[in-house]
N, C-alpha and C positions, 0 to 999 in steps of 0.2 A: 661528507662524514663529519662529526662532531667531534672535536680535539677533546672535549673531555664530558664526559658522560655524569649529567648529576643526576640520581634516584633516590625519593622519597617512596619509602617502602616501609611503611610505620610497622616495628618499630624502630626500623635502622634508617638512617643515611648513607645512601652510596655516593662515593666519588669516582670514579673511573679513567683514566687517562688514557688518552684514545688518538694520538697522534704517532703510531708504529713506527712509518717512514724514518722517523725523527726520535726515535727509541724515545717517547714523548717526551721531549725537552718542550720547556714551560715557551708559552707566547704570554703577553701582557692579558689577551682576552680570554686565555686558558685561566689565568689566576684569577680574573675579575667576574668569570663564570664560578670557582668554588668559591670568592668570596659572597659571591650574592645566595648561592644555598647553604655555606655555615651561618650567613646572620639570617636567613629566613627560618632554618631548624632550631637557631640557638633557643629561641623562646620557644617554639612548638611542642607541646607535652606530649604531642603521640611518638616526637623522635625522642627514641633516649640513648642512640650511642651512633656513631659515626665509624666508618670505614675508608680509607683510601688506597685504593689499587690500580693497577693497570686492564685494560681490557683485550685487545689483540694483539699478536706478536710478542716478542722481548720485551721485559721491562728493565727497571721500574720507572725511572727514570733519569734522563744523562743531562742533565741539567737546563739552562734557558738558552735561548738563542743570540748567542756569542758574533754569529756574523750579521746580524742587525744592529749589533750595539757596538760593532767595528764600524759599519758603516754610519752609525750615528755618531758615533766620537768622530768622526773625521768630519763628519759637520760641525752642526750647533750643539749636538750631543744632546737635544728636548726630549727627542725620542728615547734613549737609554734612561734617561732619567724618569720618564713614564713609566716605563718598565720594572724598573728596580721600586718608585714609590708605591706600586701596587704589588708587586711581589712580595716588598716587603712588611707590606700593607696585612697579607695573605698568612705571613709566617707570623706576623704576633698576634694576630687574630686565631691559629692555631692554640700557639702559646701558650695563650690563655682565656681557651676554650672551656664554656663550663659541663661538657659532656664527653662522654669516655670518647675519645678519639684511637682509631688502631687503622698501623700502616703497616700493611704487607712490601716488605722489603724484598720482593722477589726478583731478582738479577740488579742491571746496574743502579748505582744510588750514587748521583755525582752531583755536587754545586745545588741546581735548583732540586735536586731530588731529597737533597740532604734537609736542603729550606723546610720541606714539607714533611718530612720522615721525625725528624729530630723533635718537634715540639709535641706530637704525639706522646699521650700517655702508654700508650702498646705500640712498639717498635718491633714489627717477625722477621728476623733472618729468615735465609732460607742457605740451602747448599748451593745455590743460585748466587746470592747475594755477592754483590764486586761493591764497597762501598770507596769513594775517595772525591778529595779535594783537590786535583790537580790544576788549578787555578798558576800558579806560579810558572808553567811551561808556557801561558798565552800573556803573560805580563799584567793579570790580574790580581787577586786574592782571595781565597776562601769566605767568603761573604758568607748573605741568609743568614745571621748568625753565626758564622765559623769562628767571629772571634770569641764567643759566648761557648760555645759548646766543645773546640778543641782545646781550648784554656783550662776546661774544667774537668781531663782525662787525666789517669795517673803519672805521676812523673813529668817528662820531658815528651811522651808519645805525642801528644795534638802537636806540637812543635816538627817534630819529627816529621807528619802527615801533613801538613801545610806546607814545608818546605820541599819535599820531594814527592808530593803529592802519589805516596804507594798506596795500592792497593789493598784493601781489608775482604778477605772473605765472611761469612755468615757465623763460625765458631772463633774468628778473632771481634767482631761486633759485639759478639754476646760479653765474650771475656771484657770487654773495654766500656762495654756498658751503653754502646750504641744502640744497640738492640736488647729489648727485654726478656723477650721468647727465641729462642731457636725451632721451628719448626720445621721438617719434613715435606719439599712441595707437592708429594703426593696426598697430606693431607690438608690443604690447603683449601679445595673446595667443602671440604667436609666440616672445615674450621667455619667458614666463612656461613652454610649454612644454618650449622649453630649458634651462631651469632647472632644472626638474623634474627632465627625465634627465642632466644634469651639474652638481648642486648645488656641483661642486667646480671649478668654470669660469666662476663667477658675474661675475668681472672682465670674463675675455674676452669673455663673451654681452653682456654692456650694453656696455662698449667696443663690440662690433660695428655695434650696434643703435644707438649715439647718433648724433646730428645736429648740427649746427653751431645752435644756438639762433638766434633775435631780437637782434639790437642790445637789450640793457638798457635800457629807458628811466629805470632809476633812473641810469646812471651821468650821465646827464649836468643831473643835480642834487648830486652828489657834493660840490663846492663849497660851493655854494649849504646842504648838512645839516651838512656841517661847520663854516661859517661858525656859523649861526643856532642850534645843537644844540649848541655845545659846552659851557658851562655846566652842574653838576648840578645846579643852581639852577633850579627852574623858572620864576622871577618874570625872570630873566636870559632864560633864553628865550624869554620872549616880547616884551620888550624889543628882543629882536633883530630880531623878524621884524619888530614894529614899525616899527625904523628900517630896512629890508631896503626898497626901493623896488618890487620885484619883481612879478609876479603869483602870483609862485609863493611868495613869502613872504605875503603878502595870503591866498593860498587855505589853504595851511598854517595860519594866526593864525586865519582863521575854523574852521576845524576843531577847535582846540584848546579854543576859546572855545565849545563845545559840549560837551565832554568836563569831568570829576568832577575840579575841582582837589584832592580829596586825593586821589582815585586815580592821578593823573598824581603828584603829590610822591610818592605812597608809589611808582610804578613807577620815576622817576628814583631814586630810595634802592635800589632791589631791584639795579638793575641795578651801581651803583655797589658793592654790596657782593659781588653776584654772581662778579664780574670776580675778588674778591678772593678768592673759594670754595678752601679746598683741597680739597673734592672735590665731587662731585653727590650724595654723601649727605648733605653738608652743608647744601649748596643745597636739599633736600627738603627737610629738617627745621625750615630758617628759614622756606617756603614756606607749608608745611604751619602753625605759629603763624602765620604771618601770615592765612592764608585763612580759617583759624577764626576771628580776630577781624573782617575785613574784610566775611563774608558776614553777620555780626551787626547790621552800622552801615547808618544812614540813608542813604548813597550808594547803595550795593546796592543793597540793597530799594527803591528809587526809583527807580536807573535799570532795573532791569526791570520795572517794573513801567509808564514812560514807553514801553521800546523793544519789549517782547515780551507784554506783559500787556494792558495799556489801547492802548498802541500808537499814542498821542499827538505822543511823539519831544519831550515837554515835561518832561523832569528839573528838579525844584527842589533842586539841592544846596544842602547845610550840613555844610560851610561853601561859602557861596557864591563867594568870593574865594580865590584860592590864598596871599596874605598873612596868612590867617586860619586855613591849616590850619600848627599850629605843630610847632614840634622837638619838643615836649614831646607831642602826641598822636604824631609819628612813632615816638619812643621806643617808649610804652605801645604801638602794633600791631605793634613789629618784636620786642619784649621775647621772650628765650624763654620756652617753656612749663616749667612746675615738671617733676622727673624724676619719672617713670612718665607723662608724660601727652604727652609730646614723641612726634615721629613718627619711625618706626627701618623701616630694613628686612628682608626677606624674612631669615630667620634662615640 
């Protein structure tokens, strides 16, 4: 079976993902297959719009494979770094794509799923849709972009969703602007046909088709993330929740207090400087150094090996305290990489 399914069907592009078992979470050669049909349709005048979905089972997709790139940091780490420079090879080639791009957001949308969703010009929730960057519980970080695109959410929320890495459904995406359209999954093949035969009506067909979402249940924490989130400081932040009488600050403090205090400092830094990116090839390139050092270090390889390996859900970070993880290791994992070894894109 084909991990992901690419079809030329002039005048659409399909992309298809097609590894079920694995609620298709990205492989190196999944991404190096849709890079080689977006730059073979980019010029192609009979394609004029693009599609990316999932094909069997649940989707959409739960991000890339976490226990290769455990087991590659515990090496030489060549292979994670293959991984990521095509991946993120994949996502700014998205980007900035010169043809309508639409991603059906139908159920989960994690890490590599987000890579691939987020640069699209049509973004579909669905009542399906479970979006989240929970990176911080395996001692990584919201990559693909995360510090590009949660940087640039109202308020204190990307902060918020990096750090405890919650769950968004399909009518808090649309509110936050993750998602364009809210969609209905029952008309989703009917979207999807229309599409087909008027790839150049891609506006009006999901215009037609959306719905009026769910009441947000993030907005009416809104305050409440603002309040407690706004420091880039993360000993500040929890400080806050601390003095926060709430239950909602209580549940939030425990959540946090389970997560990789350097991965949470080095996720508050990503985002902070993210915000500051003059472009997403930039934002690749610091990502990319950062990933290769981060999949090398004891948090990584710990927390998968707690959450998906042994399956314990018992991480021993080190550094165990977030006042222990310093400016000085933040520096060395954000440092660039020497030239020739830094990460560039598609020529």
């Amino acid at each position: 079976m084909t991990d992901v399914i690419t079809l030329a069907e002039p005048p659409l592009g399909r992309i298809r993902l097609n590894r079920p078992k694995a609620l298709h979470a990205l492989t190196e050669e999944m991404c190096a297959a849709m890079i080689a049909a977006l730059l073979g349709w980019r010029d192609d005048p009979a394609i004029l719009a693009i599609t990316l979905d999932h094909a069997e089972g649940r989707g959409f997709c739960a991000g890339g494979d976490v226990v290769m790139l455990r087991n590659s940091g515990a090496g030489d780490g060549a292979e994670a770094r293959a991984f990521f420079h095509t991946e993120y090879r994949l996502n700014h080639l998205l980007f900035t794509y010169p043809k309508p791009t639409v991603a059906f957001m139908d159920g989960i949308v994690m890490g590599g799923g987000v890579g691939i969703s987020q640069p699209c010009r049509y973004r579909v929730a669905t009542e399906h849709t479970r979006f989240a960057m929970p990176e911080t519980a395996i001692g990584l970080f919201p990559d693909v972009g995360g510090g590009w695109y949660l940087s640039r959410l109202p308020g204190r929320v990307g902060q918020f969703l990096a750090l405890t890495g919650a769950r968004l459904d399909g009518a808090e995406c649309k509110y936050l602007g993750l998602a364009t359209h809210y969609v209905p999954s029952e008309r989703l093949d009917e979207v999807k046909a229309r599409i087909a035969e008027h790839p150049d009506r891609v506006d009006g067909i999901l215009g037609e088709a959306a719905a009026a979402p769910p009441e947000p249940r993030i907005a009416a924490n809104f305050l409440h993330i603002n309040k407690t989130f706004a420091s880039d400081r993360y000993e500040d932040i929890l400080e806050a929740l601390e003095a926060d009488p709430s239950e909602w600050a209580a549940k939030e403090l425990a959540t946090l207090r389970t997560k990789s205090p350097q991965a949470c400092k080095v996720s508050l830094r990503l985002l902070g400087e993210g915000a500051r990116m003059p472009s997403f090839a930039d934002e690749m390139a610091l990502e990319y150094a950062l990933a290769g050092r981060v999949v090398r270090r004891h948090d990584f390889i710990e927390g998968v090996r707690a959450l998906l390996v042994d399956k314990d859900n018992q991480p021993a970070w080190n550094p165990a305290r977030p006042e222990d993880v310093t400016d000085d290791l933040l520096d060395e994992l954000f440092a660039p990489l020497p030239h020739g070894k830094e990460w560039t894109p598609l020529p």
